[in-house]
C-alpha positions as CSV (number, residue, x, y, z in Angstrom):
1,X,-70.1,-156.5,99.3
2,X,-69.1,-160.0,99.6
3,X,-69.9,-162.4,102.7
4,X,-66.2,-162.6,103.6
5,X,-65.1,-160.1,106.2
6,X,-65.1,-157.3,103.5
7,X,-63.2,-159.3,100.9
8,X,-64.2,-158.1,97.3
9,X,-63.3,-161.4,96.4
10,X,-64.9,-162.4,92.6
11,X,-65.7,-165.9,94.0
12,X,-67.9,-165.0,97.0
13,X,-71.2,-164.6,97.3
14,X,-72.0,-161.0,97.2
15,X,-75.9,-159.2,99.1
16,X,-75.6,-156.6,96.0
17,X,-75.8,-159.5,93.2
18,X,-78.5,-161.6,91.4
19,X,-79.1,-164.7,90.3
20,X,-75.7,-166.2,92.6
21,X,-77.3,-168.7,94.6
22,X,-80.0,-169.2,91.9
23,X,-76.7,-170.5,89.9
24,X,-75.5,-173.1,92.3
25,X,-76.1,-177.3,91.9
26,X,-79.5,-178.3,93.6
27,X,-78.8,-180.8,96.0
28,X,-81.9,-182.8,98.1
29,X,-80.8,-182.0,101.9
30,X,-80.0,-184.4,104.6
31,X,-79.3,-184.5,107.9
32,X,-75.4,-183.0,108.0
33,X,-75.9,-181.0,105.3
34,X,-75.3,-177.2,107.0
35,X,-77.6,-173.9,106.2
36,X,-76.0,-170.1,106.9
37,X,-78.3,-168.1,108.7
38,X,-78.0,-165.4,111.1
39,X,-79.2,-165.3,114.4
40,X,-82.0,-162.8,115.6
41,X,-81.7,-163.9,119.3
42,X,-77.9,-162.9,119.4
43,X,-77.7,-159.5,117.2
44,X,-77.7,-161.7,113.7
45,X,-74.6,-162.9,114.3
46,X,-74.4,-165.6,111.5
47,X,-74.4,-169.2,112.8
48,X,-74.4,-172.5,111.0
49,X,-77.8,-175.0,111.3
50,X,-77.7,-178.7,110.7
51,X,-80.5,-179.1,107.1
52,X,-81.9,-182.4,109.1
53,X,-82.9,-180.1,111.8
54,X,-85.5,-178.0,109.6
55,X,-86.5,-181.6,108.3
56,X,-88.1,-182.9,111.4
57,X,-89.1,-179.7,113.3
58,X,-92.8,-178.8,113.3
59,X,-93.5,-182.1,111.0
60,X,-90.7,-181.9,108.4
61,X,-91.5,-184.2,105.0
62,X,-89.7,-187.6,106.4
63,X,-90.5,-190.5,104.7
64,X,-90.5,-194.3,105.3
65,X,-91.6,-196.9,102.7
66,X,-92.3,-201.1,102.7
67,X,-92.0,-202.4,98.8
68,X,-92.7,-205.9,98.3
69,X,-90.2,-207.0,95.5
70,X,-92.3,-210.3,95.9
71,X,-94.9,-212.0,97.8
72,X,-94.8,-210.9,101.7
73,X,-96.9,-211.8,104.6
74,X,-97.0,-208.2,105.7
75,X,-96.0,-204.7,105.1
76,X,-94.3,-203.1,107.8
77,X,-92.3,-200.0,108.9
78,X,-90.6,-199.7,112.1
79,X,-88.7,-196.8,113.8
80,X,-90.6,-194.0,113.0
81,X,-89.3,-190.9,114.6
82,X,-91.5,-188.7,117.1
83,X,-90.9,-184.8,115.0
84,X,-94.1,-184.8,113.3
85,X,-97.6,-184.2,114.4
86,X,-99.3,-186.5,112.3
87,X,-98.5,-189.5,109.7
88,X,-100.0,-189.7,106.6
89,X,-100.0,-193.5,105.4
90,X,-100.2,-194.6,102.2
91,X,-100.3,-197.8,100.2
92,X,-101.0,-199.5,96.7
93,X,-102.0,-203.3,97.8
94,X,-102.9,-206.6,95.9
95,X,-103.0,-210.0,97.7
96,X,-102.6,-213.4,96.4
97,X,-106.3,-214.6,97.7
98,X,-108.2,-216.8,94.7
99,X,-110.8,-213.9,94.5
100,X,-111.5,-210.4,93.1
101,X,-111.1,-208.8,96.7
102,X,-109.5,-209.7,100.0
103,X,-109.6,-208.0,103.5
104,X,-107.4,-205.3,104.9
105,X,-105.8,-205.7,108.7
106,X,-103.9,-202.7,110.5
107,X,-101.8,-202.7,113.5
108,X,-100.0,-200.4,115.2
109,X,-97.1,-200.5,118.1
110,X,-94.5,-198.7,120.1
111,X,-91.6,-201.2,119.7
112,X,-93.7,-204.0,119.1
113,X,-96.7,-204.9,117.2
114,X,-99.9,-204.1,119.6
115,X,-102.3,-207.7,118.7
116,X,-104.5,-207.4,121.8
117,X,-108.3,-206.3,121.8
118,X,-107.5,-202.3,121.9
119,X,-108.8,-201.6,118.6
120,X,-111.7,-200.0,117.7
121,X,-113.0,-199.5,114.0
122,X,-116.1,-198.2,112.1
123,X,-116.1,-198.3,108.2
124,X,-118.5,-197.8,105.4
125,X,-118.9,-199.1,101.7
126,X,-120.2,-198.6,98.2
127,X,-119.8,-200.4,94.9
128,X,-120.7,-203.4,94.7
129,X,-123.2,-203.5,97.2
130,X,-123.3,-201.2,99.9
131,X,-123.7,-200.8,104.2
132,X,-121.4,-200.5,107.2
133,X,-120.1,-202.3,109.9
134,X,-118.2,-202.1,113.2
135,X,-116.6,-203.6,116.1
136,X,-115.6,-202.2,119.6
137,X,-112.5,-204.4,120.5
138,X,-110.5,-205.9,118.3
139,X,-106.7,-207.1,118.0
140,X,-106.5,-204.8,114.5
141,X,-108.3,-202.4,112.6
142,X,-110.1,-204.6,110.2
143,X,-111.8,-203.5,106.8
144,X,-113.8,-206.4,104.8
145,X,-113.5,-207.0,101.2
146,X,-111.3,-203.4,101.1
147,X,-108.0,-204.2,98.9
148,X,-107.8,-206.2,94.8
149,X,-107.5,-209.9,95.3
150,X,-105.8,-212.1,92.4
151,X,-108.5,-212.3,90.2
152,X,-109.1,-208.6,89.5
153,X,-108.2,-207.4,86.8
154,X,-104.6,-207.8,85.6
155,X,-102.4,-205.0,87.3
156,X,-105.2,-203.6,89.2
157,X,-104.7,-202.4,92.9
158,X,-106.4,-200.7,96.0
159,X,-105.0,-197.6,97.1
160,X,-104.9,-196.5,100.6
161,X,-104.8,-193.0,102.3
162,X,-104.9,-192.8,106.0
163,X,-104.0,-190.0,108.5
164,X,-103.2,-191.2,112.2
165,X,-103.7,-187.8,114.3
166,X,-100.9,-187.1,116.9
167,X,-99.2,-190.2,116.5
168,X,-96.6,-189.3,119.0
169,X,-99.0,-187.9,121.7
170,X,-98.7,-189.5,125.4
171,X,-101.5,-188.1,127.0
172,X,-104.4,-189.7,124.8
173,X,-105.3,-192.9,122.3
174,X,-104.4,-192.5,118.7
175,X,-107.5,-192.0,116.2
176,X,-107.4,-192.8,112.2
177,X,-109.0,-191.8,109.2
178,X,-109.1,-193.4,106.1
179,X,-110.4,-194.0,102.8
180,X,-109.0,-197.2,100.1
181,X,-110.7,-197.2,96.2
182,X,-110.3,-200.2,94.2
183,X,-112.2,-201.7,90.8
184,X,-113.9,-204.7,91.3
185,X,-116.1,-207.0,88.2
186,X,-117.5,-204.0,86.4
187,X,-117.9,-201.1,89.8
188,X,-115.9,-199.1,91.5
189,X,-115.6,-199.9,95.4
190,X,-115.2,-197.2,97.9
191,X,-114.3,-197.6,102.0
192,X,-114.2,-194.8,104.2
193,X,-113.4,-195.8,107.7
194,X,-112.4,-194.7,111.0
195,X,-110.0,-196.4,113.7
196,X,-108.7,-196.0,117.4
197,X,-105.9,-197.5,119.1
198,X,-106.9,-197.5,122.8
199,X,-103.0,-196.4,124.4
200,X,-101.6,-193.6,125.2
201,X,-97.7,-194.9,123.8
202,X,-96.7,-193.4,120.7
203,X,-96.4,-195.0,117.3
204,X,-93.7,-196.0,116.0
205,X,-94.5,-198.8,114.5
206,X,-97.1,-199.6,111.4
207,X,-98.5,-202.7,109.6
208,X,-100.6,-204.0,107.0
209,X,-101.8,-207.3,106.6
210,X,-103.9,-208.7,103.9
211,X,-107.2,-210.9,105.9
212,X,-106.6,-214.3,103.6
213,X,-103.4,-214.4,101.2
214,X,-100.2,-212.3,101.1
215,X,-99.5,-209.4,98.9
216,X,-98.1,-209.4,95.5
217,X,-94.8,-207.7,94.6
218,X,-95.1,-204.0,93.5
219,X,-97.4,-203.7,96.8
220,X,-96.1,-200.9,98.9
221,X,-96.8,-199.0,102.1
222,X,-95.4,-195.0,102.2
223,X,-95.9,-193.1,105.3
224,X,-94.6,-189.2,105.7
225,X,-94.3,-187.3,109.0
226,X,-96.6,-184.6,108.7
């Protein structure tokens, strides 16, 4: 039986055949691209659906990236939509600094770049050496000594994985997990920290800064709507 109107037509696509749609091109969807399905709220009547629409309900796998193609001040992504629940942020990072490490600086925004004291941070590190540290109000979240400065090791870089829960909430401040690795002299250093952006606006807006010099090309932030 084919799927139009009762036409036995060789070129449809028939519900007593296998391997049809198996046979098709693959294509990535986008937003425009439209999905067949039928409706269970109106007797499964077929109806069309947009593909971007299953892409940001619920968290759908949207992605936004910052690639340095050569030394930048910053890395920075702007316009992040509000369909996901939670961001996960990722980054490979190398500044220019004349040492084997250099600091990490986060901010956050809705529209703008938030730099006043409403951030909060906690972190805690092994390698070389070892201890913690914290502040209560800052203008960023700030981690010491956490990303590969110029003289590591040729081609070495820190990488970065941090979750901001709920970014798009109203009703409460935004909290952060992370954790950055990177190889330093002859020891591996490890960082896991925690943040908080004291306001209740959503994020929209995410950027990483490196404490002394700027970062190298090849340096990139990813972050995905979760």
């Amino acid at each position: 039986m084919g799927w139009t109107g009762g036409s036995s037509s060789l070129d449809a696509i028939h519900d007593n055949v296998s391997g049809e749609i198996d046979a098709l091109t693959e294509v990535t969807p986008v937003t425009g691209d439209w999905v067949l399905i039928e409706d269970t709220s109106d007797s499964d009547n077929k109806k069309k659906v947009d593909a971007g629409d299953f892409l940001s309900a619920g968290g759908g796998l949207t992605q936004y990236e910052d690639i340095a193609s050569g030394t930048v001040s910053t890395l920075e992504v702007s316009s992040i939509a509000s369909g996901g629940k939670n961001l996960l942020v990722t980054g490979v990072l190398r500044s220019d600094r004349s040492a084997e490490f250099d600091d990490l600086e986060i901010n956050v925004g809705n529209g703008t770049i938030d730099t006043g004291s409403n951030y909060r941070w906690y972190r805690v590190f092994d390698g070389s050496g070892e201890g913690e540290s914290a502040s209560e109000s800052d203008t960023k979240l700030y981690y010491n000594g956490a990303v590969s400065g110029a003289n590591a090791d040729s081609g070495n870089f820190a990488t970065l994985e941090m979750l901001i829960l709920d970014y798009a909430a109203t009703a409460r401040e935004k909290f952060f997990t992370l954790n950055i690795r990177h190889y330093r002299a002859t020891s591996y250093y490890t960082m896991d920290g925690w943040g908080r952006w004291e306001s209740n606006s959503a994020i929209d807006i995410v950027r990483l800064t490196s404490g002394t010099g700027d970062w190298v090309a090849d340096s990139l932030m990813r972050i995905t709507e979760l």
